[in-house]
N, CA, C and O of each residue as an XYZ file, in Angstrom:
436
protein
N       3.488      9.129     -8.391
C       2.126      8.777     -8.025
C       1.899      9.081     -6.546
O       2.827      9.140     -5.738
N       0.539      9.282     -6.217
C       0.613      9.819     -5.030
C      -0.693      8.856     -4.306
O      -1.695      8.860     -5.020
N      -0.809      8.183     -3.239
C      -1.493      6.829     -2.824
C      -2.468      7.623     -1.605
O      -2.204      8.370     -0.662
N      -3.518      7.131     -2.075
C      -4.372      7.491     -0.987
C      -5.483      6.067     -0.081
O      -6.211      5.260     -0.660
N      -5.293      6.161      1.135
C      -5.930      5.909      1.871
C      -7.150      5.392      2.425
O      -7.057      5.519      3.646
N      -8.568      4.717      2.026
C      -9.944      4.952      2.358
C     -10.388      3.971      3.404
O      -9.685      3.046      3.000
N     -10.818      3.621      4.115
C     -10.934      3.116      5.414
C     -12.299      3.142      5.387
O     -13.036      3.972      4.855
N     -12.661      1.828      6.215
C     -14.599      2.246      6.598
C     -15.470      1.670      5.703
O     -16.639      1.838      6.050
N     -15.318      0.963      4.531
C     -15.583      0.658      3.692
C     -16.492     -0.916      3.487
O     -15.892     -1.989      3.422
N     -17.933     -0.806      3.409
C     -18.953     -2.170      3.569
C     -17.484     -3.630      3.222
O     -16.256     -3.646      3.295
N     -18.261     -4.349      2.955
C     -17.656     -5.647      2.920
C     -18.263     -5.943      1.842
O     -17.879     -6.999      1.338
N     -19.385     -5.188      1.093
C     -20.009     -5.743     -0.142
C     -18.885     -4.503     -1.279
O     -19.026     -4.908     -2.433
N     -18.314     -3.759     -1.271
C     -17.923     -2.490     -1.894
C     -17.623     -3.154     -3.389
O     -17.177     -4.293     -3.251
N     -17.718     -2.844     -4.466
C     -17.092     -3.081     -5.331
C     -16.300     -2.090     -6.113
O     -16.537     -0.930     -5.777
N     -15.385     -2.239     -7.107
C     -14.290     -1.098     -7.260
C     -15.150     -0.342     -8.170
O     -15.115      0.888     -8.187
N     -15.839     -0.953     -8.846
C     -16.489      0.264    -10.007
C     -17.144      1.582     -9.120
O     -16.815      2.758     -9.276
N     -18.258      1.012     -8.056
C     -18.688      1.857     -7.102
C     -17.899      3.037     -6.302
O     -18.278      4.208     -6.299
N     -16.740      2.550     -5.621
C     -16.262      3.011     -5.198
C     -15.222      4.610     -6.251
O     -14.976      5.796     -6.031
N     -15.036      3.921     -7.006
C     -14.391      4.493     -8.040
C     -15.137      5.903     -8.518
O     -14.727      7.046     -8.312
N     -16.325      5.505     -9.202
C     -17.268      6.200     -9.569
C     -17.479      8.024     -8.303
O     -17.523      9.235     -8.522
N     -17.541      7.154     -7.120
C     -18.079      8.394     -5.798
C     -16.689      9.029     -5.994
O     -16.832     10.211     -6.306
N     -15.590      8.720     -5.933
C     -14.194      9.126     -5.702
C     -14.096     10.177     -6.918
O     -14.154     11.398     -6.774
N     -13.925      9.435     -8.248
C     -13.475     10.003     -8.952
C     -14.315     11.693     -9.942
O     -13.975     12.334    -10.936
N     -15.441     11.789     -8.984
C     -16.018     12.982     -8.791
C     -15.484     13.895     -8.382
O     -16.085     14.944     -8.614
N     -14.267     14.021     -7.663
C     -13.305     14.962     -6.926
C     -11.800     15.012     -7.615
O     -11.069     16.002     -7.614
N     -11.480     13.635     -8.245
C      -9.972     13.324     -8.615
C     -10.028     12.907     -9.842
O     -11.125     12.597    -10.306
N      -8.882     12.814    -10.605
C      -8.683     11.686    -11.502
C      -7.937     10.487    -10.849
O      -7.108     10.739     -9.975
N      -8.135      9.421    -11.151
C      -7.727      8.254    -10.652
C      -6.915      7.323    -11.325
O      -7.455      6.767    -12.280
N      -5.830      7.034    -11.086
C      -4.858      6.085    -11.922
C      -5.466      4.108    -11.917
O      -5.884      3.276    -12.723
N      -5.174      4.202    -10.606
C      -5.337      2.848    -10.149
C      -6.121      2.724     -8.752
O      -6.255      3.700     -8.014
N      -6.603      1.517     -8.460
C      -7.815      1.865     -7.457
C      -7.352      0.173     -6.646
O      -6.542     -0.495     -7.288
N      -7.697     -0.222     -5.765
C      -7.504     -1.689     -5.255
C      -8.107     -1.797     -3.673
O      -7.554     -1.222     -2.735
N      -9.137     -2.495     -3.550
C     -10.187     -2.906     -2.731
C      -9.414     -3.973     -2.412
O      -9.137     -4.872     -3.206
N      -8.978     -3.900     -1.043
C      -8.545     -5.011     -0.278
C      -9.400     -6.342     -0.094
O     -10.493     -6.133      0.432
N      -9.200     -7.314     -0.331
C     -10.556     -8.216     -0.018
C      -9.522     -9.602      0.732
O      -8.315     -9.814      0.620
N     -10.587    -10.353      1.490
C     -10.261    -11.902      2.137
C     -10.189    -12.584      0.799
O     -10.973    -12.582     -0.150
N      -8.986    -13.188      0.996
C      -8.649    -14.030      0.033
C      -9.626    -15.473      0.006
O      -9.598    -16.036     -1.088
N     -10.258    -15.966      0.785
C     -11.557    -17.268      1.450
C     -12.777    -16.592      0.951
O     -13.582    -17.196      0.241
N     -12.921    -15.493      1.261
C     -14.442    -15.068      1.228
C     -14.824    -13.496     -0.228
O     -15.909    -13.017     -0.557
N     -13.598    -13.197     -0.656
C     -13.771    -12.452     -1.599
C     -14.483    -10.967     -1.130
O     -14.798     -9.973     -1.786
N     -14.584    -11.302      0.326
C     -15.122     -9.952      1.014
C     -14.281     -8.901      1.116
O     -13.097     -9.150      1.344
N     -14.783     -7.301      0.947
C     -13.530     -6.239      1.657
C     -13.306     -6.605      2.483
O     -14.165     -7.286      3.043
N     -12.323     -6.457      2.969
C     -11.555     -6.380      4.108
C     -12.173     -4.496      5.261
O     -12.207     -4.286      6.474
N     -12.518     -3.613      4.070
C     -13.174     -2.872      4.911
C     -12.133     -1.728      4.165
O     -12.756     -0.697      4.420
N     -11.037     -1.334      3.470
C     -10.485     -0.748      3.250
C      -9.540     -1.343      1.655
O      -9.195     -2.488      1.363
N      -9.252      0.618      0.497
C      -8.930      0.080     -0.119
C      -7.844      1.466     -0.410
O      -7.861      2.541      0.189
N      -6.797      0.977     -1.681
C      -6.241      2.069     -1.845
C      -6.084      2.885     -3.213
O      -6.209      2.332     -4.306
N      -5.883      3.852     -3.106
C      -6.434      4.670     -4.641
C      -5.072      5.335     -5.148
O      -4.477      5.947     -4.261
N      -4.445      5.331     -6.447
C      -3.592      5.836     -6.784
C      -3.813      7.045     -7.542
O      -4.760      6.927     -8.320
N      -3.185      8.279     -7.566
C      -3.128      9.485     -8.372
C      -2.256      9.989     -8.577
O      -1.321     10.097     -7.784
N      -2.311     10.592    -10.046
C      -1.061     11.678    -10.431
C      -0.620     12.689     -9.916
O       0.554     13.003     -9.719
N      -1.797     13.371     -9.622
C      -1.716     15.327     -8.611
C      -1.633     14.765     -7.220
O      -2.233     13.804     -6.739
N      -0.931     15.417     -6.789
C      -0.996     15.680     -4.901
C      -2.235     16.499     -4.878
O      -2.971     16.463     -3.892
N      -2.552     17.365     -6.097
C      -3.901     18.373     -5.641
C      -5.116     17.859     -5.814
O      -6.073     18.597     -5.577
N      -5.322     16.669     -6.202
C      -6.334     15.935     -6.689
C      -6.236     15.097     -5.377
O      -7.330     15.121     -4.812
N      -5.559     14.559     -4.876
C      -5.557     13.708     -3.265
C      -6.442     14.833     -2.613
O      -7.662     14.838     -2.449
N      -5.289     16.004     -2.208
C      -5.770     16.753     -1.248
C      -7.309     17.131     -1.339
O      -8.074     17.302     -0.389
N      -7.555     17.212     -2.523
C      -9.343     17.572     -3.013
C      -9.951     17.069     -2.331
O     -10.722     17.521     -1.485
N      -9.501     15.256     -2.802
C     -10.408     13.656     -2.638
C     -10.548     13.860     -0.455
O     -11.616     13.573      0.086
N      -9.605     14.242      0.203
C      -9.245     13.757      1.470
C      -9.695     14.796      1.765
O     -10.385     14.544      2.752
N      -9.795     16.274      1.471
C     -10.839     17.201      1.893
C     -12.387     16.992      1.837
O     -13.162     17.224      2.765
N     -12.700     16.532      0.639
C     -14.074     16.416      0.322
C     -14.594     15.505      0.752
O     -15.744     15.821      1.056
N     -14.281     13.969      1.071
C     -14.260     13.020      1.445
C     -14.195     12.492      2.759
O     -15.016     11.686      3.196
N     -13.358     12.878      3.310
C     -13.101     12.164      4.533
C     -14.099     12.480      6.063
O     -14.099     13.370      6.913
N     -14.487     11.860      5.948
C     -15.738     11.761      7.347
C     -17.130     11.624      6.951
O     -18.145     11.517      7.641
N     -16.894     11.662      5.188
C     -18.481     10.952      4.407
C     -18.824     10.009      5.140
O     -18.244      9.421      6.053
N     -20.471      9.833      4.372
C     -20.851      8.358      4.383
C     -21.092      8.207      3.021
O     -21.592      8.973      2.198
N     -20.357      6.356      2.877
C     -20.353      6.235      1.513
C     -21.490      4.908      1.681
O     -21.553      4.532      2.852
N     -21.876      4.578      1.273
C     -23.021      3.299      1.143
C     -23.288      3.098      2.306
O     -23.684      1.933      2.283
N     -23.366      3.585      3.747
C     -23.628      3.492      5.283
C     -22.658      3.265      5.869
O     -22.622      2.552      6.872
N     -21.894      3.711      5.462
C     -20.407      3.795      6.612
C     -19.744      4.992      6.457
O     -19.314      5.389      5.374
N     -19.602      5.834      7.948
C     -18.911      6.519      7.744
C     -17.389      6.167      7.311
O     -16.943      5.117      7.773
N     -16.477      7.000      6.404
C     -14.811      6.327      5.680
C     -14.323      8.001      5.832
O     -14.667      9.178      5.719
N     -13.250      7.063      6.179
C     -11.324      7.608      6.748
C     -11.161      7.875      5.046
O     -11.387      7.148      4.078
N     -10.660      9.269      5.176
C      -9.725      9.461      3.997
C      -8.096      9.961      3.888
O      -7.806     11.154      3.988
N      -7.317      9.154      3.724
C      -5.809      9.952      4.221
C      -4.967      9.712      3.161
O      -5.162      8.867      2.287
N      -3.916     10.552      3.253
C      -2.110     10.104      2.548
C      -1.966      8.944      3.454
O      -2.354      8.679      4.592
N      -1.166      8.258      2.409
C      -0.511      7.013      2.437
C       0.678      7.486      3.002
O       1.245      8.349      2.332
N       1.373      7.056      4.370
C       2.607      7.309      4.279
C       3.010      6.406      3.345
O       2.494      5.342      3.002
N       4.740      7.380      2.696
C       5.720      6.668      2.036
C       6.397      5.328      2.976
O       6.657      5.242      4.176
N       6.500      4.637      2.169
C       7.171      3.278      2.404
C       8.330      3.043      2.978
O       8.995      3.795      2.264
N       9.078      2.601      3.690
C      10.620      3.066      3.840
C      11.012      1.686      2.697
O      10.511      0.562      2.694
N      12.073      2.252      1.786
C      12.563      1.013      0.916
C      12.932     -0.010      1.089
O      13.545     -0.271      2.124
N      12.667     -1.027      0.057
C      12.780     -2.492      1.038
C      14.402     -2.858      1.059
O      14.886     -2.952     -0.069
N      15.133     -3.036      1.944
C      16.346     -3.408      2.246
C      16.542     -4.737      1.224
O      15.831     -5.734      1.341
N      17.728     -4.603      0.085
C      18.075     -5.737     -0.217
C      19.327     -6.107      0.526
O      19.845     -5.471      1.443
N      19.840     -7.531     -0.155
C      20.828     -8.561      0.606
C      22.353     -7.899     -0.387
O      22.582     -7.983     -1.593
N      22.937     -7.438      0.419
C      24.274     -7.228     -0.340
C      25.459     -8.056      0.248
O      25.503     -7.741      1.437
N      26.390     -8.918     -0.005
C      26.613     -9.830      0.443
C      28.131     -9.299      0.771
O      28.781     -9.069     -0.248
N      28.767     -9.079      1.930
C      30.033     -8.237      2.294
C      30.844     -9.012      1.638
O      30.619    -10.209      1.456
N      32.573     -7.972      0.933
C      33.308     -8.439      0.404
C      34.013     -9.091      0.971
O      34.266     -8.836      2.148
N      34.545    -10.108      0.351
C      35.277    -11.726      0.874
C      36.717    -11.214      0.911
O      37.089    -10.248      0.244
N      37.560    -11.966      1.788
C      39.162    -11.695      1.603
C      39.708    -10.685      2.030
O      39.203     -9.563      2.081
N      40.975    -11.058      2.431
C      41.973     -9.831      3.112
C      42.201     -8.614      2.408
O      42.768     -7.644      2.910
N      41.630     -8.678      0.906
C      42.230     -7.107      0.588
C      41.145     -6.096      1.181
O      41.297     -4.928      0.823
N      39.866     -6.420      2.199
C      39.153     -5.425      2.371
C      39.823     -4.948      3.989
O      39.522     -3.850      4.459
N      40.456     -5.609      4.503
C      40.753     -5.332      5.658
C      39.822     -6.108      6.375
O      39.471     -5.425      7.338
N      39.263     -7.168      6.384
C      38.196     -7.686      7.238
C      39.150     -8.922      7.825
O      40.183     -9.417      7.374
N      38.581     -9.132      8.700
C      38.982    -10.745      9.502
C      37.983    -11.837      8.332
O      36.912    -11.471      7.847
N      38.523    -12.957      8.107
C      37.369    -13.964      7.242
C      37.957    -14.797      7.994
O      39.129    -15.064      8.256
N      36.500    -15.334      8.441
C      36.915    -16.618      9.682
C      36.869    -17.622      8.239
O      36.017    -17.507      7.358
N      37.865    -18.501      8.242
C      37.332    -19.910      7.720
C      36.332    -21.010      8.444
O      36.548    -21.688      9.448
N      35.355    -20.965      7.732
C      34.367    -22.610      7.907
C      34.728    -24.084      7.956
O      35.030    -24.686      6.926
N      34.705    -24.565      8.932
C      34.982    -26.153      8.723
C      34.355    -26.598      7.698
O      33.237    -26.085      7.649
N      34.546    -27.307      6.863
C      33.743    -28.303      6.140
C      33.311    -29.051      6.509
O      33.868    -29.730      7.373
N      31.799    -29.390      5.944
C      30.554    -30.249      6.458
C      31.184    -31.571      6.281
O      31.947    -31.961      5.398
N      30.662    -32.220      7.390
C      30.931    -33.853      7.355
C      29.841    -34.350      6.819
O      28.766    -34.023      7.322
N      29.861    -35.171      5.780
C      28.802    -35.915      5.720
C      28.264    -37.349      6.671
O      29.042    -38.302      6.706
N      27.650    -37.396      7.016
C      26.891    -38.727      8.175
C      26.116    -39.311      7.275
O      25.410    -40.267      7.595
C-alpha cells in the first residue's frame, strides 16, 4: 500500500467529500480524516491509502496546490515509518559469555 499525505484541509471536511474530489484521479483503498477527539473537528489534515504508486503520483501531481472547499492543500508521499522497535529481553546466564550481576532481594517493610 502506498500512503498519501493531504494537508490544508477545512475543519468541517468530511470523508465522503473528500474522497469523492480525490478519487477522480486514484483509486482509493482507505481514507482517514484526522479529527479532535473533544470537538470531532479536522484537525486540518488526513491520510489516504492506495494500491499503485502511479495512482499517488497522479493524485500529488494533480492535486497538490488545489483549492479544495477554500483552502489551498499540501499533497505528498508519506514517508515510510522506521519499524517499531520491540523488547527482546537479553539472554540470562554464563553460557552467553555475559557478566549477570545478581539482584539483592527485596525486603519487605
Amino acid at each position: 500500500m502506498v500512503k498519501i499525505f493531504i494537508g490544508g484541509l477545512a475543519d468541517n471536511i468530511q470523508e465522503m467529500d473528500l474522497a469523492i474530489f480525490v478519487s477522480l484521479h486514484g483509486k482509493i483503498e482507505t481514507i482517514k480524516v484526522v479529527r479532535d477527539r473533544a470537538t470531532g473537528k479536522c484537525k486540518g489534515y488526513a491520510f489516504i491509502e492506495l494500491l499503485s504508486l502511479a495512482d499517488a503520483k497522479n493524485i500529488i501531481s494533480m492535486l497538490n496546490g488545489e483549492t479544495f472547499k477554500g483552502n489551498v492543500i499540501t499533497v505528498k508521499l508519506c514517508e515510510e515509518e522506521a519499524p517499531k522497535k520491540t523488547f527482546k529481553p537479553k539472554p540470562s546466564g554464563q553460557s552467553q559469555g555475559q557478566n549477570v550481576k545478581n539482584k539483592r532481594p527485596r525486603v519487605q517493610r
